[in-house]
VOBA-1610 file (N, C-alpha, C; in pm, whole numbers, padded with zeros to 5 digits, always signed):
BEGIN
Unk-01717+01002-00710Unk-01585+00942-00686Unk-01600+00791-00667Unk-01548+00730-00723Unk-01534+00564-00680Unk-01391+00491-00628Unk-01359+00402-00600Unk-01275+00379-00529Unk-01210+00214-00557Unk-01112+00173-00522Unk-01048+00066-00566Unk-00998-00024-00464Unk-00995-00159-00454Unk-00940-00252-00432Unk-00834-00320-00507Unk-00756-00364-00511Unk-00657-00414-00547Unk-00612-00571-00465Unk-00620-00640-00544Unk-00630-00824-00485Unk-00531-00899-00547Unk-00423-00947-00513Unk-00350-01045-00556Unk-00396-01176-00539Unk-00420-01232-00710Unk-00432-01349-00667Unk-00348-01424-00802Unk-00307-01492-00719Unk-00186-01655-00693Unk-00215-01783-00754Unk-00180-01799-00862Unk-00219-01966-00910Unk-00384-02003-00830Unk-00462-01872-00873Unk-00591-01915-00834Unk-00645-01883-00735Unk-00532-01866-00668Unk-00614-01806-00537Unk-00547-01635-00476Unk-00713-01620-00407Unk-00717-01482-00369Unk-00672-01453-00242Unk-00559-01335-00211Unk-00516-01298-00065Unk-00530-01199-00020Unk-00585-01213+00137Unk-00639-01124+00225Unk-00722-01098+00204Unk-00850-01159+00128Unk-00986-01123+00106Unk-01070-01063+00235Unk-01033-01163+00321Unk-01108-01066+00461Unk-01048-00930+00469Unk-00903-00899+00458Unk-00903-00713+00503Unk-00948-00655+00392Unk-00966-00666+00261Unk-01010-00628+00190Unk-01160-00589+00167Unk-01249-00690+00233Unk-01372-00674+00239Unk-01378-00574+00366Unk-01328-00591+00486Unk-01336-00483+00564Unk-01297-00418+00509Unk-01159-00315+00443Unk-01129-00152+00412Unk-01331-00165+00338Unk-01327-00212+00229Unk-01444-00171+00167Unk-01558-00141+00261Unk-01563-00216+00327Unk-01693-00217+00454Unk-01665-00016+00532Unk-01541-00031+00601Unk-01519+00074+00644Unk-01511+00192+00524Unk-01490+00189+00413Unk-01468+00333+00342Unk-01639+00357+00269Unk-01736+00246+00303Unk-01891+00274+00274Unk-01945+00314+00336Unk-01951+00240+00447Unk-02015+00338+00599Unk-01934+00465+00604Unk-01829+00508+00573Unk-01781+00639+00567Unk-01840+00735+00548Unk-01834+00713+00379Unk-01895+00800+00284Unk-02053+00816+00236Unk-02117+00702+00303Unk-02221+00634+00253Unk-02326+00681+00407Unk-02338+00543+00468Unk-02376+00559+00579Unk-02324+00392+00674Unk-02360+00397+00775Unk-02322+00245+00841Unk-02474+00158+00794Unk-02541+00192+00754Unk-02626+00107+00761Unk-02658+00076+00606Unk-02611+00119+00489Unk-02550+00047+00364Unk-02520-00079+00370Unk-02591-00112+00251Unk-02559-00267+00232Unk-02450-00259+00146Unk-02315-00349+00228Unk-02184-00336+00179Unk-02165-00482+00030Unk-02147-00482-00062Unk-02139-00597-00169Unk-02019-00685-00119Unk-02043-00821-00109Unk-01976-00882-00090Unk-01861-00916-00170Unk-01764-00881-00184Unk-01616-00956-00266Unk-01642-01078-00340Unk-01633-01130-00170Unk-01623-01372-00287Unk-01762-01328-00332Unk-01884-01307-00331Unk-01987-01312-00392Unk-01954-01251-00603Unk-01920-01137-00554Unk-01907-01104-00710Unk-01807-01193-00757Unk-01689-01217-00689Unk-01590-01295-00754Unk-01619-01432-00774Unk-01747-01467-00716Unk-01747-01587-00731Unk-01874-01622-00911Unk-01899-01501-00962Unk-01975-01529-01027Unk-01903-01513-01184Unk-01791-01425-01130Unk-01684-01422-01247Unk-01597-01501-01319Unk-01622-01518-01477Unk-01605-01646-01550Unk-01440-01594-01623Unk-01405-01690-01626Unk-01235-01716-01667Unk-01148-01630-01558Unk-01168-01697-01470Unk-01045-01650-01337Unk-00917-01716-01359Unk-00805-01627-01416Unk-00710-01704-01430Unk-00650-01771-01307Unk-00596-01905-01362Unk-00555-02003-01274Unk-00419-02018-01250Unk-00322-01965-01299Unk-00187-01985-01327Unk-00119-01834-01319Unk-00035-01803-01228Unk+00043-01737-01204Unk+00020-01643-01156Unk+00060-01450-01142Unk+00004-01409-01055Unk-00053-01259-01100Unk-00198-01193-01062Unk-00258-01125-01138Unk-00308-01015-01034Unk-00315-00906-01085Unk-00345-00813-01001Unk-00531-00792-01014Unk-00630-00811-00930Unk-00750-00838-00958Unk-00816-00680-00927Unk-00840-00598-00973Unk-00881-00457-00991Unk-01046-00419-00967Unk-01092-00419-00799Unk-01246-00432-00796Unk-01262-00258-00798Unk-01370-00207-00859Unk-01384-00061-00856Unk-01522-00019-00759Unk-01553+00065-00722Unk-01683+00046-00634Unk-01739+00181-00599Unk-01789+00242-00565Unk-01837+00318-00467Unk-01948+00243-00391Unk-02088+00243-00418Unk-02215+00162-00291Unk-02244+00055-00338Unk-02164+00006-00434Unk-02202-00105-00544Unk-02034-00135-00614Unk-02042-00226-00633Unk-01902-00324-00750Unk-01963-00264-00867Unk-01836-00172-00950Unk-01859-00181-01065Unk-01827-00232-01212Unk-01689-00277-01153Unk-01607-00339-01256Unk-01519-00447-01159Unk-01482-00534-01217Unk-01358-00588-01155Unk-01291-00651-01320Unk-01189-00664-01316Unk-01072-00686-01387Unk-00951-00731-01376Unk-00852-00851-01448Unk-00767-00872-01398Unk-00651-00846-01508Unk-00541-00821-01395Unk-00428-00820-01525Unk-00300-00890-01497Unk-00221-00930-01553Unk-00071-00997-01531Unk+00007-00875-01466Unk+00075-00928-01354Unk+00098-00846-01242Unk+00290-00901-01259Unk+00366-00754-01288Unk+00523-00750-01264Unk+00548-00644-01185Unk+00653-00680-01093Unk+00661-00572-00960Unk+00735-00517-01034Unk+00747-00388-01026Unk+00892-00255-01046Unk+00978-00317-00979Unk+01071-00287-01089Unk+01215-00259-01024Unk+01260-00145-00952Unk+01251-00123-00811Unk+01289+00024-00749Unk+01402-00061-00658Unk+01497+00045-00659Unk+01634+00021-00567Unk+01688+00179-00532Unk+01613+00251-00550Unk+01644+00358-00511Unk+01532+00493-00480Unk+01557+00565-00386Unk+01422+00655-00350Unk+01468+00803-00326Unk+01391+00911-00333Unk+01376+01077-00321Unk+01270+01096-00186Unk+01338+01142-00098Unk+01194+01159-00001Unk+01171+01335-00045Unk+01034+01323-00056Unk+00970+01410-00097Unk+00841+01495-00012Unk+00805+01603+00013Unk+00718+01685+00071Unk+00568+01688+00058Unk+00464+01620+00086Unk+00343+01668+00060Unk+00340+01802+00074Unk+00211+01812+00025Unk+00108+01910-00025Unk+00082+01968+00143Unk+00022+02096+00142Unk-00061+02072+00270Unk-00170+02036+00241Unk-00229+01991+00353Unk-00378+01862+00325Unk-00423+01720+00268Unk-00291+01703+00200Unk-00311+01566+00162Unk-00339+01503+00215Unk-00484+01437+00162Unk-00567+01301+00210Unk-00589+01200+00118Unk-00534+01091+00136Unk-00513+00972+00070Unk-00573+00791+00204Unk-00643+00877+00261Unk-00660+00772+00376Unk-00773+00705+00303Unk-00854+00674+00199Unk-00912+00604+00098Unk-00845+00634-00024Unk-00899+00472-00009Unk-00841+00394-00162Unk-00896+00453-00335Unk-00875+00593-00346Unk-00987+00650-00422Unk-00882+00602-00546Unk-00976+00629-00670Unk-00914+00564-00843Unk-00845+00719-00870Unk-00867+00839-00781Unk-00809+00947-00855Unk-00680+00947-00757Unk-00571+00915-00824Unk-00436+00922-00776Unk-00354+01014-00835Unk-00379+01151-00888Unk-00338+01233-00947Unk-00235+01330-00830Unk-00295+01334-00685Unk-00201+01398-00613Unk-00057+01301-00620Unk-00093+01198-00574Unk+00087+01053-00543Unk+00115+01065-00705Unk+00079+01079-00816Unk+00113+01071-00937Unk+00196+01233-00922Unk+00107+01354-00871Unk+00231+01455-00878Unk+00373+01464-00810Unk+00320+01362-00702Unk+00441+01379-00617Unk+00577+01253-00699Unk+00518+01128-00679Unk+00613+01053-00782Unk+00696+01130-00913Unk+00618+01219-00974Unk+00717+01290-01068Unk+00836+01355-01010Unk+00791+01416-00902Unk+00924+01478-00810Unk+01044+01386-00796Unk+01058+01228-00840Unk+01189+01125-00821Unk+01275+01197-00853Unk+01289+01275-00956Unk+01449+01304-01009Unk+01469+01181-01091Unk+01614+01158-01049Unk+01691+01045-01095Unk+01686+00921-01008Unk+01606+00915-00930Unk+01579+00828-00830Unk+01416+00738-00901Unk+01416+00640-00834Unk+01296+00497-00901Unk+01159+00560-00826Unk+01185+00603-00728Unk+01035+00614-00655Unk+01052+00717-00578Unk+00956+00750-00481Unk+00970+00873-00372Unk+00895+00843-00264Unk+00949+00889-00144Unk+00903+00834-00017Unk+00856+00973+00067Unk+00678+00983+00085Unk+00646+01072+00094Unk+00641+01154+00213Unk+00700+01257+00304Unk+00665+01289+00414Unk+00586+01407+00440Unk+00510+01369+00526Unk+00396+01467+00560Unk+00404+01538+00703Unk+00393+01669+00736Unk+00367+01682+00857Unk+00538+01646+00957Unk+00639+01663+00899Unk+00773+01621+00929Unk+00736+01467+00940Unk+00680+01353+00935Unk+00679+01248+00907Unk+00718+01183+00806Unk+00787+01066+00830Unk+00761+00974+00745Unk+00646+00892+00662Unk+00575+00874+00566Unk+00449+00811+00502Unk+00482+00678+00451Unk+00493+00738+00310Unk+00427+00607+00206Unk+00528+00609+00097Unk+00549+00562-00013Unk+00559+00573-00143Unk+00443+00636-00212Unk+00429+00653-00338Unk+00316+00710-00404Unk+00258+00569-00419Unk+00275+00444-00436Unk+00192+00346-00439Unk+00228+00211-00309Unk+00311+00244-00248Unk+00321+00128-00139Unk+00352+00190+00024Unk+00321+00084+00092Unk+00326+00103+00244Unk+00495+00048+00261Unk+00557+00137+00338Unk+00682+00103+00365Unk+00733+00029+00484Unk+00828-00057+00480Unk+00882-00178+00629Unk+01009-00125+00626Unk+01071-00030+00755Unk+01220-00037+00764Unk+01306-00155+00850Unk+01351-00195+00791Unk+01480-00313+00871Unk+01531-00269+00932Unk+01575-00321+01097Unk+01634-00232+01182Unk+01693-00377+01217Unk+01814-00368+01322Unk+01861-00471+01419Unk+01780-00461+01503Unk+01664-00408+01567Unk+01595-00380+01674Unk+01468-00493+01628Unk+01438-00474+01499Unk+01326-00517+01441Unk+01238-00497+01311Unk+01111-00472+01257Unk+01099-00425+01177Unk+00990-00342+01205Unk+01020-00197+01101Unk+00914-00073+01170Unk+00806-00022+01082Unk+00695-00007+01081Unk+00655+00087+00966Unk+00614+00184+01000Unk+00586+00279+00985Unk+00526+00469+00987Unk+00395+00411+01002Unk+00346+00504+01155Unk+00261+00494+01269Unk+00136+00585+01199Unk+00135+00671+01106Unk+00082+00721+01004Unk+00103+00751+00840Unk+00058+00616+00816Unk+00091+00594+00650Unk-00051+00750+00572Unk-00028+00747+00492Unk-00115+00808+00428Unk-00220+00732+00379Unk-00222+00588+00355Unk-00352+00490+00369Unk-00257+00368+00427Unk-00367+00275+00484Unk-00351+00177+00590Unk-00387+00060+00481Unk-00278-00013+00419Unk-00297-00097+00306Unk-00310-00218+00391Unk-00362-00311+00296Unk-00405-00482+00397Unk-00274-00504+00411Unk-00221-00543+00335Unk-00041-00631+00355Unk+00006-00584+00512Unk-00007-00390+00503Unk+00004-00337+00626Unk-00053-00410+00790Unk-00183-00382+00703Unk-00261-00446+00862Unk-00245-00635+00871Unk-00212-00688+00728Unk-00185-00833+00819Unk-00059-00829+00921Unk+00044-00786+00850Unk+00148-00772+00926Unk+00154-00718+01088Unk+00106-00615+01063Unk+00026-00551+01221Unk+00018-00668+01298Unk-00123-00700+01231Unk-00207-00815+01320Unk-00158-00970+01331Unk-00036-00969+01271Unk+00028-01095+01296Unk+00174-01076+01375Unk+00145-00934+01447Unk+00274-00891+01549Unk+00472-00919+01452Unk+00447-00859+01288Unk+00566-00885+01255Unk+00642-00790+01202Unk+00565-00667+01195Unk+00628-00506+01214Unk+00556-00444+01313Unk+00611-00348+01350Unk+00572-00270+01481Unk+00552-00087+01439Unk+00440-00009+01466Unk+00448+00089+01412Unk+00511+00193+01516Unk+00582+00276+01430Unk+00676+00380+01478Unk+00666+00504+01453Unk+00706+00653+01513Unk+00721+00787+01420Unk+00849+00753+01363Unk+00841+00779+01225Unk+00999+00800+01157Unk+00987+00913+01098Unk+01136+00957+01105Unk+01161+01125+01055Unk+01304+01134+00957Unk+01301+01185+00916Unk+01408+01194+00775Unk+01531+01148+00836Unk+01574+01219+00958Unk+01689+01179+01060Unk+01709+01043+01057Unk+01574+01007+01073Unk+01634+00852+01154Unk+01665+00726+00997Unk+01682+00794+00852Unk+01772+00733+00770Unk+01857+00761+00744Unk+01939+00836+00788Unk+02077+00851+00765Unk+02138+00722+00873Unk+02302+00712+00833Unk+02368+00607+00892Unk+02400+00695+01074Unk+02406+00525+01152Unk+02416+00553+01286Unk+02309+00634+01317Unk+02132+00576+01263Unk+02104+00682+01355Unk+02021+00587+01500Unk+01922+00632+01533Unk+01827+00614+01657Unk+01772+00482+01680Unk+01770+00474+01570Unk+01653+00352+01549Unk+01735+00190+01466Unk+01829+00282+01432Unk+01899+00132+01368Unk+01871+00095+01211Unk+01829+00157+01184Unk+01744+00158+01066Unk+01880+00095+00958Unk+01856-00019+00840Unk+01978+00016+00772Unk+01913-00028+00606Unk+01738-00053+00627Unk+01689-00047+00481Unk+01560-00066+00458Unk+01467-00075+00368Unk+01361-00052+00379Unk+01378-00144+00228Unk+01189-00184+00287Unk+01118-00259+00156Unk+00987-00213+00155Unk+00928-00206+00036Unk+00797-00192+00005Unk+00718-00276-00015Unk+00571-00258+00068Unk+00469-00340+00068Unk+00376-00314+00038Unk+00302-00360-00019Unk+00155-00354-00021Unk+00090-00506-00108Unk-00086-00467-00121Unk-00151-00614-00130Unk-00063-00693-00209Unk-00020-00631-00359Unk+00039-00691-00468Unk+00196-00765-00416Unk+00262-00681-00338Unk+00405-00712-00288Unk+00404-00744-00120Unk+00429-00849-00090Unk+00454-00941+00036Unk+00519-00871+00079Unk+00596-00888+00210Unk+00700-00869+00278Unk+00793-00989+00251Unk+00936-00995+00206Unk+01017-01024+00129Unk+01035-01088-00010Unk+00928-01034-00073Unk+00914-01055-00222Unk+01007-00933-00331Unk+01013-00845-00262Unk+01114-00738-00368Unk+01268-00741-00243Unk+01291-00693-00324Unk+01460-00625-00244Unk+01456-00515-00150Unk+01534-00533-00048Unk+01556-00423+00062Unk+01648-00321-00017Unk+01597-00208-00024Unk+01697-00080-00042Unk+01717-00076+00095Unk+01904-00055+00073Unk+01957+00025+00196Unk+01922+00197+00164Unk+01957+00234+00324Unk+01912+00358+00369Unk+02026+00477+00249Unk+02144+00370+00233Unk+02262+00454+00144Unk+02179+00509+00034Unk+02073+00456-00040Unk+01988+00503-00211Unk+01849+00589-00147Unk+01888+00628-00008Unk+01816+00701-00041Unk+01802+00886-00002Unk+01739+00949-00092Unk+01803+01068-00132Unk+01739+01212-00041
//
């Protein structure tokens, strides 16, 4: 099994390289052992010739105990404005960044007529099949206290005290409910926090 990083980088430059090198650090000593020698990120990236300089690219490192590929490509966010919350599996584990995404690929088919699907596990609230979710509240902003993986965008935000993690439950999107909730955006490395559009809680199904 090998596993993926995913790096936005920006008229040249690369973001969140530090949480990135940690998930990798943490999902080697995992699987591996702690005392693996973890490959450094800027090291390989720094030896890699024609880094585009202009505009914005999704940088694709592959790995298991070693870098095996990295790759870049011209990076356009989806258009999603609307969502299906949908049921895991029992057992779904997605808490590494693995390249086989065939379970979130079954569940994403489940949209219907809807852009994406918002996955709940365990009566919880999760993930999308590819992003970490931020709900907008008047209270503040929340994300699910158990995502199905813990994406960087996630943990900068964390660690810069500008969402707060919560249990959310199907209840608490409907209108008037608990929490205040009145829309949600998707995040992860590739997508910032206010770089796409807030779906209100109304699109979703």
């Amino acid at each position: 099994m090998r596993y993926i990083e995913t790096i936005r980088l920006e008229n040249g430059q690369f973001h969140l390289l530090e949480l990135h090198q940690l998930r990798m650090t943490a999902t080697i000593h995992e699987l591996y052992s702690k005392n693996n020698v973890v490959p450094d990120i800027k090291d390989h990236l720094g030896i890699v010739a024609d880094i585009p300089s202009d505009g914005i690219y999704k940088c694709r490192i592959v790995y298991d105990n070693d870098i095996h590929d990295i790759e870049f490509q011209p990076y356009t966010p989806r258009d999603v404005r609307s969502l299906k919350i949908v049921e895991a599996p029992a057992g779904l584990d997605y808490h590494l960044k693995s390249c086989d995404r065939s379970a979130l690929l079954s569940l994403a088919s489940l949209k219907c007529n809807c852009d994406e699907v918002i996955i709940l596990r365990d009566g919880l609230i999760t993930d999308t099949s590819y992003t970490n979710l931020v709900f907008h509240s008047d209270k503040g902003l929340y994300t699910p206290r158990t995502p199905l993986l813990k994406g960087v965008m996630r943990s900068h935000l964390l660690n810069n005290g500008i969402i707060h993690e919560i249990d959310i439950r199907p209840e608490d999107l409907l209108s008037n409910n608990r929490l205040g909730i009145t829309g949600v955006s998707l995040i992860n490395a590739m997508l910032p926090l206010g770089s796409g559009n807030t779906i209100p809680i109304s699109d979703i199904l």
